[in-house]
N, C-alpha and C positions, 0 to 999 in steps of 0.2 A: 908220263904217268907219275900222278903223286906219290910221295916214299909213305907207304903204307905204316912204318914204322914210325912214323912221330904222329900220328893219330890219336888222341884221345879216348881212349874205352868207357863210353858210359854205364855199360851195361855188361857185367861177364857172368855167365852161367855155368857150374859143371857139374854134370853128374846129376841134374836136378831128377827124383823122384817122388810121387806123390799116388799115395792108397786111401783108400776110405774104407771104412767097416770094421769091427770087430766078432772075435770070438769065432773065429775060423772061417767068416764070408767078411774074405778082404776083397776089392777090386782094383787093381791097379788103373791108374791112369795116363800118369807120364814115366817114361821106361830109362832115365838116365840120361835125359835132354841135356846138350852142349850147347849155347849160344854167346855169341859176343854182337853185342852193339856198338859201333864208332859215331862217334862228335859228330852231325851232321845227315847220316843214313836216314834215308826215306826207304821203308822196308816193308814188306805188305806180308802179311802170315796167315796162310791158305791152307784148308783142310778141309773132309768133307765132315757132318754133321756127329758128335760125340767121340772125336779124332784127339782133344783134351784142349782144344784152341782159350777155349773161356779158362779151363782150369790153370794152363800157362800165363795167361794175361794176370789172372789174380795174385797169382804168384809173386809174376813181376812188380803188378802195382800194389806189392805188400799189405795188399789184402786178403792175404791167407797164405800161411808158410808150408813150406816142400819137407815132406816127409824126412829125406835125406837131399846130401846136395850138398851144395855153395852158392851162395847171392852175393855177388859184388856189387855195390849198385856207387859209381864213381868213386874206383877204389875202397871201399869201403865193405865191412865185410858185414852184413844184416843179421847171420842168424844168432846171433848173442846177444843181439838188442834187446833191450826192455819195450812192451808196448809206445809207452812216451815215446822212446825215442823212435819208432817204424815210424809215428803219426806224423813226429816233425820231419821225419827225413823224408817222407810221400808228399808231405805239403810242399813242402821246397824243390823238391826234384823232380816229380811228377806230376803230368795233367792229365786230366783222363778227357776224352769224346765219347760219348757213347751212342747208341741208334738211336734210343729216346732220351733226348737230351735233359732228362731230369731237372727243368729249370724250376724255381720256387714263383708258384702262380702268382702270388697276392705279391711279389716285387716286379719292379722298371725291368727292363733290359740292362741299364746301368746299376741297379742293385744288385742283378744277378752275377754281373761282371766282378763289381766291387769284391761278393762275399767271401771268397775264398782269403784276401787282405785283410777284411776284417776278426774272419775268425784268426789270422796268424799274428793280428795288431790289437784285438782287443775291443778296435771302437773303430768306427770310420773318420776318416780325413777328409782334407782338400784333396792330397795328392791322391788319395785311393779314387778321389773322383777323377783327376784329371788323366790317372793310367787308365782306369775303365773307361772313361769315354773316348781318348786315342786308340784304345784297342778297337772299339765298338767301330768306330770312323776306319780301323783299316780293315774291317771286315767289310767295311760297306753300309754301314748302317749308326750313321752322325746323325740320320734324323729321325733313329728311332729310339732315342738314349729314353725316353718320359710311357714306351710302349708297355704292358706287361705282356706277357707269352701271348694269350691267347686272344691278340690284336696282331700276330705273327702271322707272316705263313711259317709252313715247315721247314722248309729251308732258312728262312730269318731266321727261326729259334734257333737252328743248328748254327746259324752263323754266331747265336749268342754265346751258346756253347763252347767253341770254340775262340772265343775272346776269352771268358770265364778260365778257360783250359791255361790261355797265353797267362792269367793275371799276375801269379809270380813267378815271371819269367824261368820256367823250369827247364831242363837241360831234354828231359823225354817228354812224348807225349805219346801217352795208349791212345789209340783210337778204335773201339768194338764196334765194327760195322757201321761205322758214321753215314755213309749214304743209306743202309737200306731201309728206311722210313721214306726214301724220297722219292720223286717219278726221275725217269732219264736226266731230264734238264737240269735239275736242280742235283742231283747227284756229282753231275760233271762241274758244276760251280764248286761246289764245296772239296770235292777233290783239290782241282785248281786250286783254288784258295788253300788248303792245306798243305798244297806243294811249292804255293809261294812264300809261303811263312816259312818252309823248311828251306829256302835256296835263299832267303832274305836277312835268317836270324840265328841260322847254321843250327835248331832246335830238331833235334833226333825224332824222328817218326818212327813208329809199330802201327802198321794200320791191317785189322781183323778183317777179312772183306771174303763176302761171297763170289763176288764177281772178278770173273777171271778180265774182263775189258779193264777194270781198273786195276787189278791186279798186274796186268803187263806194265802199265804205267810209274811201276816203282822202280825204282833203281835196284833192287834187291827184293825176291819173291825167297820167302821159308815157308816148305810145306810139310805141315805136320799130319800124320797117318799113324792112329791106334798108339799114339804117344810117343812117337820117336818122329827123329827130325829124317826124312827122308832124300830133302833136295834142298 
């Protein structure tokens, strides 16, 4: 068994809570969530529908801050940051998947990869070409670097996404329901693929999932019920 203690903490959570509303119609929605994420975890995070799963993720992916709480996000302590500084530390540390892979129509496959480089460099490169299109090749898709989206299937795009996610090598990756746009097959690919990026490049997984079949398939299930972490 590995010494659980020389592990890496990507991700530490405490006390996280988070309400909406004012003027005496507050709604709570996360009730004092605990979490830790380590170097390497392929984690899946299950709950049933308005249980606060989206409002955790945005949380994490420092797209919207917790009422009260603690954010450690690689040692590092978030909630006293200035805006600038969330932006840069989300660009560099985390990738996001999402169901609809939000890719920009009127670009490549390889633009879509590139952009997240560009916006953190300013201008495109040689090398922002040659990371994007090795990403794109280990997804699977070396011959589709010159496609836009909607010469995709859905799963290609997903897989573009998913390179997109890799582009500056970032330590997490959110994933919000990555398969469920897609039929059985194509679900079970991108899984895969998702799992082999995590066992290849030791990149921390969170993956949002309806589905209890993929959800066995993590090393680690968190399920969250009415804003607390139950299991």
């Amino acid at each position: 068994m590995p010494d659980m203690t020389r592990e890496k903490t990507i991700l530490q959570l405490t006390d996280i809570r988070k309400q909406y509303g004012s003027d005496g119609v507050i709604t709570q929605v996360l009730h004092g969530v605990n979490l830790s994420l380590q170097e390497g975890e392929f984690t899946a995070l299950i709950g049933p529908s308005g249980s606060g799963k989206s409002t955790l993720l945005n949380i994490i992916g420092l797209l919207e801050q917790a009422t009260s709480g603690s954010l450690r996000m690689q040692e590092r302590e978030t909630g006293t940051l200035s805006e600038e500084e969330l932006t840069r530390l989300r660009g560099r540390s985390i990738g996001f998947v999402f169901q609809f892979h939000h890719l920009i129509p009127s670009f490549t496959a390889l633009e879509n990869v590139m952009m997240p480089l560009m916006l953190e460099e300013g201008r495109p490169t040689p090398a922002q070409r040659e990371r994007a299109a090795g990403l794109l090749a280990r997804v699977g898709l070396a011959d589709r670097l010159d496609f836009k989206p909607a010469k995709l299937s859905g799963g290609q795009q997903q897989r573009v996404a998913i390179a997109r996610a890799l582009a500056t090598n970032p330590p997490l990756i959110l994933a919000d329901e990555p398969t469920g746009n897609l039929d059985t097959a194509a679900a079970d690919e991108i899984f895969k693929l998702l799992y082999e990026v995590n066992q290849e490049s030791g990149t921390t997984f969170l993956i949002v999932t309806h589905d209890p079949r993929l959800a066995k398939r993590c090393l680690r299930v968190i399920e969250l019920v009415d804003g607390r972490i139950v299991s």
